[in-house]
C-alpha positions as semicolon CSV with decimal commas, in nm:
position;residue;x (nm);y (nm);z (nm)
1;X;-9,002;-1,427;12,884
2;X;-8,725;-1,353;12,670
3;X;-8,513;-1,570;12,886
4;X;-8,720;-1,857;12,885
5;X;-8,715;-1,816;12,483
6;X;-8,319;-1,887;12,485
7;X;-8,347;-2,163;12,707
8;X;-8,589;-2,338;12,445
9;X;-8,378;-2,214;12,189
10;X;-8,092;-2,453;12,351
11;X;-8,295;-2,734;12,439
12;X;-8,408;-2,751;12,050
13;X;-8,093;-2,769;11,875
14;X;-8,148;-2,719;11,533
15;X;-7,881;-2,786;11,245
16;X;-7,875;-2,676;10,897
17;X;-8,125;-2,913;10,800
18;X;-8,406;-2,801;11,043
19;X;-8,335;-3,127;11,265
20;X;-8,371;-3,100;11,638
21;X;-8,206;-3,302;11,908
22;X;-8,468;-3,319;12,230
23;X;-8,179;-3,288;12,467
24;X;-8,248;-3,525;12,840
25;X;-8,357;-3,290;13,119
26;X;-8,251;-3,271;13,479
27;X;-8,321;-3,060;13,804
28;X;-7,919;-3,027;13,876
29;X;-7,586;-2,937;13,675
30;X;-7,284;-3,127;13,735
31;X;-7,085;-2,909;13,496
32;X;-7,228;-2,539;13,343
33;X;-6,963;-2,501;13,136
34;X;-6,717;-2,670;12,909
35;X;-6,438;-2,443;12,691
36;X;-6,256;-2,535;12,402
37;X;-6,518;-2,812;12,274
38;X;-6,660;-2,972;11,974
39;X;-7,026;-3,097;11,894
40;X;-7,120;-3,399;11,812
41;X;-7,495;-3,494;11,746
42;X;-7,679;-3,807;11,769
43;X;-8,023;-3,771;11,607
44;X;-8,397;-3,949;11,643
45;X;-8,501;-4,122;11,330
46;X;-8,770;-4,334;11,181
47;X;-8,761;-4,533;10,899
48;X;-9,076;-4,731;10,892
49;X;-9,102;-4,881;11,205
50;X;-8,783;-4,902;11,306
51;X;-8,607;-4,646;11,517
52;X;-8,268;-4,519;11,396
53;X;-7,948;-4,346;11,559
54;X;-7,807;-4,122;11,339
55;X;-7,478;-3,958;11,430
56;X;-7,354;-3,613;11,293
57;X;-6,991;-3,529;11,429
58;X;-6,875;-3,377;11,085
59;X;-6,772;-3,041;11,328
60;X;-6,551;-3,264;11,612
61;X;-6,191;-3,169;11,599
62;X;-5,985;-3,491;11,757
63;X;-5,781;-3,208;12,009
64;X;-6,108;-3,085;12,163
65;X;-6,316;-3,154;12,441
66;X;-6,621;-3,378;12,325
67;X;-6,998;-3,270;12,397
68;X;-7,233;-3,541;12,301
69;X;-7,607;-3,404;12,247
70;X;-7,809;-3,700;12,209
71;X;-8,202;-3,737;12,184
72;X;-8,323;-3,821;12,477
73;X;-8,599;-4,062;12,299
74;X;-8,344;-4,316;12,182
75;X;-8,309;-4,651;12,333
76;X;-7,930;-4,739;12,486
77;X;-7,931;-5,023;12,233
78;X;-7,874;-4,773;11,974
79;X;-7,681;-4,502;12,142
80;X;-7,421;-4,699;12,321
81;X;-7,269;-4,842;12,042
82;X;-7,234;-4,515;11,853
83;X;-7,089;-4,391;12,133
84;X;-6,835;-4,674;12,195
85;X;-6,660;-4,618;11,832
86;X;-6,691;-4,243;11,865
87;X;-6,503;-4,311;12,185
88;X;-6,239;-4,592;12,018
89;X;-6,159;-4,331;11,771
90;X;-6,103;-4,048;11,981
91;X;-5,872;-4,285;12,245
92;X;-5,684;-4,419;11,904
93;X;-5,588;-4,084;11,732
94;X;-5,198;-4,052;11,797
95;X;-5,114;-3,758;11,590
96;X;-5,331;-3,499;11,726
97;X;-5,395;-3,604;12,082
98;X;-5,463;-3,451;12,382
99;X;-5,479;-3,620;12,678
100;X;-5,652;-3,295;12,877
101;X;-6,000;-3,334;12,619
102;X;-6,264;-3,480;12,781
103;X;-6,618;-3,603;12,668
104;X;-6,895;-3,525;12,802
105;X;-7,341;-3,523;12,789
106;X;-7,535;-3,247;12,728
107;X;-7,852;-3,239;12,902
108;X;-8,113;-2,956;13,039
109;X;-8,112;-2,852;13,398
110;X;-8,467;-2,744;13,384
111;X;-8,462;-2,600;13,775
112;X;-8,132;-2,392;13,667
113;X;-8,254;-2,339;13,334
114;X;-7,940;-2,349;13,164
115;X;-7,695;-2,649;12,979
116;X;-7,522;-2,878;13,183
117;X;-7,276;-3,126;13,089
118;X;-7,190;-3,484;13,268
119;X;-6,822;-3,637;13,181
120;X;-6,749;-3,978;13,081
121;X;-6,444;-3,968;12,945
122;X;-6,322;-4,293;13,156
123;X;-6,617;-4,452;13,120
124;X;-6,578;-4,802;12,932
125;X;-6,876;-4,971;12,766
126;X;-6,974;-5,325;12,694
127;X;-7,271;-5,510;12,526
128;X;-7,360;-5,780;12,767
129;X;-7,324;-5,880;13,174
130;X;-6,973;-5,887;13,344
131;X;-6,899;-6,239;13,436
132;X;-6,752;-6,142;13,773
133;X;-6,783;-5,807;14,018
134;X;-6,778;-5,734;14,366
135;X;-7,074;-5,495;14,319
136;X;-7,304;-5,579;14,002
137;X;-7,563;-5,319;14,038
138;X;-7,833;-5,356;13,787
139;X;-8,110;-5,053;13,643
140;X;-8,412;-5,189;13,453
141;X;-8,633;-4,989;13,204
142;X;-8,911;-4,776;13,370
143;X;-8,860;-4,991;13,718
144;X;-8,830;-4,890;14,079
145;X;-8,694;-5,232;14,176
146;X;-8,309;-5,233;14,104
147;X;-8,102;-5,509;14,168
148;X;-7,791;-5,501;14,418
149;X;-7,565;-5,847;14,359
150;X;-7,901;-5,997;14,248
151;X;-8,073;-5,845;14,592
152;X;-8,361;-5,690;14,493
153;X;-8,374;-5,304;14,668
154;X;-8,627;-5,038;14,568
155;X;-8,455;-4,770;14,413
156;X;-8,481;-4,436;14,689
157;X;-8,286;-4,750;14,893
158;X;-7,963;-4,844;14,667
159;X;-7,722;-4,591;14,843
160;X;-7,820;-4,679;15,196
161;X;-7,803;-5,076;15,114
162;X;-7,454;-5,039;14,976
163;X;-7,312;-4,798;15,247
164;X;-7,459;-5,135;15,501
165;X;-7,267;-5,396;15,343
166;X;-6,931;-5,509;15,473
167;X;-6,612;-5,501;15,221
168;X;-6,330;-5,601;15,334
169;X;-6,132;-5,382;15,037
170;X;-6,320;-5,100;14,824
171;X;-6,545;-5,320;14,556
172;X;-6,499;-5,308;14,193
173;X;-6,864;-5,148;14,121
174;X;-7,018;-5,266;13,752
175;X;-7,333;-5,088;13,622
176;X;-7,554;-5,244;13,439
177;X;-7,850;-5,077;13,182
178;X;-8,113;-5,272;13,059
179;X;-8,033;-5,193;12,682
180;X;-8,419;-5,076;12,581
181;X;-8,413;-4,793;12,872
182;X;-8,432;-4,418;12,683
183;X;-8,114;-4,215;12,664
184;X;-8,314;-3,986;12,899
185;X;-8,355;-4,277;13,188
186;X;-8,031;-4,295;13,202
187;X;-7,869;-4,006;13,251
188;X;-8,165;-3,951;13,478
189;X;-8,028;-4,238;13,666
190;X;-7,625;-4,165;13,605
191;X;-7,729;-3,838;13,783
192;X;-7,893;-3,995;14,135
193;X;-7,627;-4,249;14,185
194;X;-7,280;-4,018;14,063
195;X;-7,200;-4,095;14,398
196;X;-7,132;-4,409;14,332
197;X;-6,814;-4,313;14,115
198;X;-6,632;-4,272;14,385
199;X;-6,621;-4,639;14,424
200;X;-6,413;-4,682;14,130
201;X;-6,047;-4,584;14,147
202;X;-5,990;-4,769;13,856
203;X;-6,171;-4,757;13,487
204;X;-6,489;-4,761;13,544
205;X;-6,756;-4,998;13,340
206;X;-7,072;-4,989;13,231
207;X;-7,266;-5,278;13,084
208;X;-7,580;-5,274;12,848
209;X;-7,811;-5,539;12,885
């Protein structure tokens, strides 16, 4: 029981001002560990009716490894793009550098019980649809139906359809998020198809829809 308390404990993060971030929640850990790191905290607010991202990274030093907690109830359309400038201004900081710090998610691996972390330090993201791709794979909000190259393929299918089709050269794979899924949806997602990183020798995109 006492166990289970600190694993709560985690899952709540609460700051200084009593404010929790409900971290996403998996059954697997890609990472359990990450030294050397700094927080950075991306909170679930209301003002009226309108849903706000507010970011907290007052305790990130530049030379560190990055761990993003974000609340899993936010929409992409607001997460992404504080993520993109946190990202610009870590990959633009020339006098304290280090090109060894990574970023990475936080999330819950409820089956382990324990933090987990997902990188995405290559990871580049844009607002809109790539114009051009050899693989455009596209994930809609709360949908089993994903579209492969505008193919329509139910979800449990995606990695079998791909591993069927016929490149001649490995494809340049762009993922595509419809931009009102929750924070939690996708790393959900990011989790069942990691595999398809290893498509993607080069920098790897992501779109938001």
């Amino acid at each position: 029981m006492k166990y289970l308390t600190l694993i709560i404990a985690f899952l709540l993060f609460s700051c200084a001002t009593k404010e929790d971030v409900l971290l996403p929640k998996s059954n697997t850990s890609i990472i359990k560990d990450v030294q050397d790191h700094s927080p950075i905290y991306i909170f679930f607010r209301t003002e009226g009716k309108d849903t706000i991202a507010d970011v907290n990274r007052k305790n990130s030093i530049i030379s560190t490894n990055w761990i993003f907690n974000i609340d899993k109830r936010l929409p992409l359309r607001l997460v992404i793009p504080e993520v993109i400038k946190l990202q610009e201004k870590k990959r633009g900081e020339k006098a304290h550098k280090n090109e060894n710090a990574e970023n990475y998610y936080s999330y819950a691996d409820s089956l382990g019980k324990n933090l987990a972390f997902m990188p995405f330090t290559k990871v580049f993201y844009a607002i809109g649809k790539p114009a051009t791709g050899d693989l455009v794979i596209s994930f809609k909000k709360a949908s089993n139906i994903v579209l492969v190259n505008n193919e329509e393929v139910k979800k449990e299918e995606v990695l079998e359809h791909i591993g069927r089709i016929a490149f001649f050269v490995k494809p340049k794979v762009y993922l595509l998020f419809d931009k009102n899924m929750s924070y939690q949806e996708y790393i959900e997602t990011k989790i069942e198809f990691r595999k398809l990183d290893s498509y993607n020798d080069e920098i790897p995109k992501e779109f938001i829809f």
